[in-house]
C-alpha positions in Angstrom: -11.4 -1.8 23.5 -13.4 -0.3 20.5 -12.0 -0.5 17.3 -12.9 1.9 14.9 -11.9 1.6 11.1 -11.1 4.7 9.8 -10.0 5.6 6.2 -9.2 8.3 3.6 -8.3 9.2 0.2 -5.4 10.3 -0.4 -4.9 10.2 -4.3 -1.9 8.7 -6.2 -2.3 10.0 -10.3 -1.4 6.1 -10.9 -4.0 4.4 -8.9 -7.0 6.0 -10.9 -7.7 5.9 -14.8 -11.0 7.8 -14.4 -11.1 11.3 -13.7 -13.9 14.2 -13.1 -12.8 17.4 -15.1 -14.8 21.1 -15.0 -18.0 19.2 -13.2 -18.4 15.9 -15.0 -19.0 12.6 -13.3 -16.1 10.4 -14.0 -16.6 6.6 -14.5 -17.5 4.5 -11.5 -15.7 1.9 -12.1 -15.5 -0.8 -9.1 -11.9 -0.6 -9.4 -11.7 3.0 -8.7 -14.2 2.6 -5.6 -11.9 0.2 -4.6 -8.9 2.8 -4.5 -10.9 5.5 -2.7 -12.1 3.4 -0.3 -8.7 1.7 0.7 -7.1 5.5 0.5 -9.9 6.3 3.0 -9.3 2.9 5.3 -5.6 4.1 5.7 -6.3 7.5 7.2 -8.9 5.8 9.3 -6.6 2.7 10.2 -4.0 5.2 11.6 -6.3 7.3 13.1 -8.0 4.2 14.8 -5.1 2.1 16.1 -3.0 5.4 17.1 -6.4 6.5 19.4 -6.4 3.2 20.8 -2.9 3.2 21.8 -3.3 6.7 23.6 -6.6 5.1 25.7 -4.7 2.4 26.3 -1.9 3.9 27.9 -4.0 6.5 29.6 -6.0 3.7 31.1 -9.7 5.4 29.6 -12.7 3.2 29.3 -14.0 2.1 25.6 -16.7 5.2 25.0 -13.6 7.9 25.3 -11.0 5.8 23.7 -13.4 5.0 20.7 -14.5 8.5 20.7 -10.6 9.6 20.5 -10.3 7.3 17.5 -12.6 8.1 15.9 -11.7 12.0 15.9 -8.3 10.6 15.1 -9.7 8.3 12.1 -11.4 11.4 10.5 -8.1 13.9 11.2 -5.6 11.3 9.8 -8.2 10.4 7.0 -8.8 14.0 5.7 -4.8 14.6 6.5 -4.1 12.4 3.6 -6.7 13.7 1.1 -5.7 17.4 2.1 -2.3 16.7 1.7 -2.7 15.7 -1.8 -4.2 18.4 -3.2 -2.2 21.0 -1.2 0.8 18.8 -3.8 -1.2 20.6 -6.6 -1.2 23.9 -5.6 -4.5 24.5 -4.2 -4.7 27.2 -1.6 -5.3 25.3 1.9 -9.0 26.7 2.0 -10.0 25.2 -1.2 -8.1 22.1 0.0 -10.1 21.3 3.0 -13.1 21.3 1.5 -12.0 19.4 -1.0 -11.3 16.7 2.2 -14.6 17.3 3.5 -16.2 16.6 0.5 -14.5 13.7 -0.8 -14.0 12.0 2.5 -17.2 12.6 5.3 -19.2 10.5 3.9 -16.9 7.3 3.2 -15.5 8.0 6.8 -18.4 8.3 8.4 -19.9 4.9 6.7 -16.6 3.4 7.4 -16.9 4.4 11.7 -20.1 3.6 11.5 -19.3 -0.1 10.4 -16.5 -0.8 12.1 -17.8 -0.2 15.6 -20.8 -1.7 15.0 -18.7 -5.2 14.2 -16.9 -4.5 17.4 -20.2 -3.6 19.5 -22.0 -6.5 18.6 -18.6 -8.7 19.0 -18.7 -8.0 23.2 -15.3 -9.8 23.7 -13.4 -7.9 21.3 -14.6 -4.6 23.3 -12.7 -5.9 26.2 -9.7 -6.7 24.3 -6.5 -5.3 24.7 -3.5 -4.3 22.4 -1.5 -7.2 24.0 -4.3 -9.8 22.8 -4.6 -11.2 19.1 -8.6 -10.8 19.6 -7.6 -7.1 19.2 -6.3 -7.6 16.3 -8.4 -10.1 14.7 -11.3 -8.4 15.6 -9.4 -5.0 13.8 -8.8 -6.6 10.5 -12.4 -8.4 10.7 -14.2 -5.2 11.5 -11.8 -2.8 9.1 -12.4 -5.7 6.0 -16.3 -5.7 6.5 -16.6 -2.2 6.9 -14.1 -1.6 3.2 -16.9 -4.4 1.8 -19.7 -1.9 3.0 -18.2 1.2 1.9 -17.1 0.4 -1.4 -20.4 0.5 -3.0 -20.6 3.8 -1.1 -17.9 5.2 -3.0 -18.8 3.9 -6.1 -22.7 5.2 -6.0 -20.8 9.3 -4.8 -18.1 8.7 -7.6 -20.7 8.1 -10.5 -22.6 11.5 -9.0 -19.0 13.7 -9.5 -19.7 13.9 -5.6 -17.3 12.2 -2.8 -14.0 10.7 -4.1 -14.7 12.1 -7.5 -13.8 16.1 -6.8 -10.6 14.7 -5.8 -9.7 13.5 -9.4 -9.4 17.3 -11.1 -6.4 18.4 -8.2 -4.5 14.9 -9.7 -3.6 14.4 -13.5 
């Protein structure tokens, strides 16, 4: 099977110091990267294991079960971000978009990464939930692709783009 690390940012007020008010970049601290990206690897982590488990039990191949969680990595990545903001009284228009823009980008890197590990890994394609390759192969591909995407954030945070627009909804 495919894995497909998946992630979003859902924001705790707590876990950032740094914030972007009325347009302005906030800091881009490494620490703060860090915080987006591991809000953004939940959302995709869910997404990712829970579409595995449905091609599993519905006996599909690797291209529509890592298709399925990747959809799922993106929904349950946004869900978190969007649900977040909605907490601060933003109409659910304004909300999604906030999603989009604070999460495509680090999702996207994030899928992108984390299948490749498990393409170029040909045994852990094959691997089923039952098998600790599966899951070693998971965590490997899920840690590698957090390593890649970090930077990611941090580069979109210091714009005000990406993570950052998610900062004025949480004080």
């Amino acid at each position: 099977m495919d894995h497909s690390a998946h992630t979003s940012h859902e924001h705790h007020p707590h876990a950032h110091h740094q914030h972007a008010h009325h347009g302005h970049a906030s800091a881009a601290t490494w620490s703060t990267a860090a915080q987006a990206t591991l809000h953004c690897l939940t959302g995709c982590a869910i997404g990712e294991v829970l579409g595995m488990v449905i091609g599993t039990a519905l006996g599909w191949g690797n291209l529509p079960t890592t298709i399925t969680a990747i959809v799922l990595a993106f929904f349950f990545g946004y869900s978190l971000t969007l649900r977040g903001v909605l907490r601060a009284g933003v109409g659910f228009r304004t909300a999604f978009r906030v999603a989009l823009a604070a999460d495509t980008l680090s999702i996207a890197v994030m899928e992108l990464i984390d299948n490749g590990v498990i393409l170029v890994w040909p045994s852990a394609r094959d691997a089923m939930l039952s098998d600790a390759l599966f899951w070693v192969s998971l965590v490997i591909s899920l840690v590698i692709a957090f390593v890649v995407t970090t930077p990611v954030n941090k580069w979109t945070i210091g714009r005000g783009k990406g993570h950052a627009v998610v900062h004025q909804y949480h004080h």
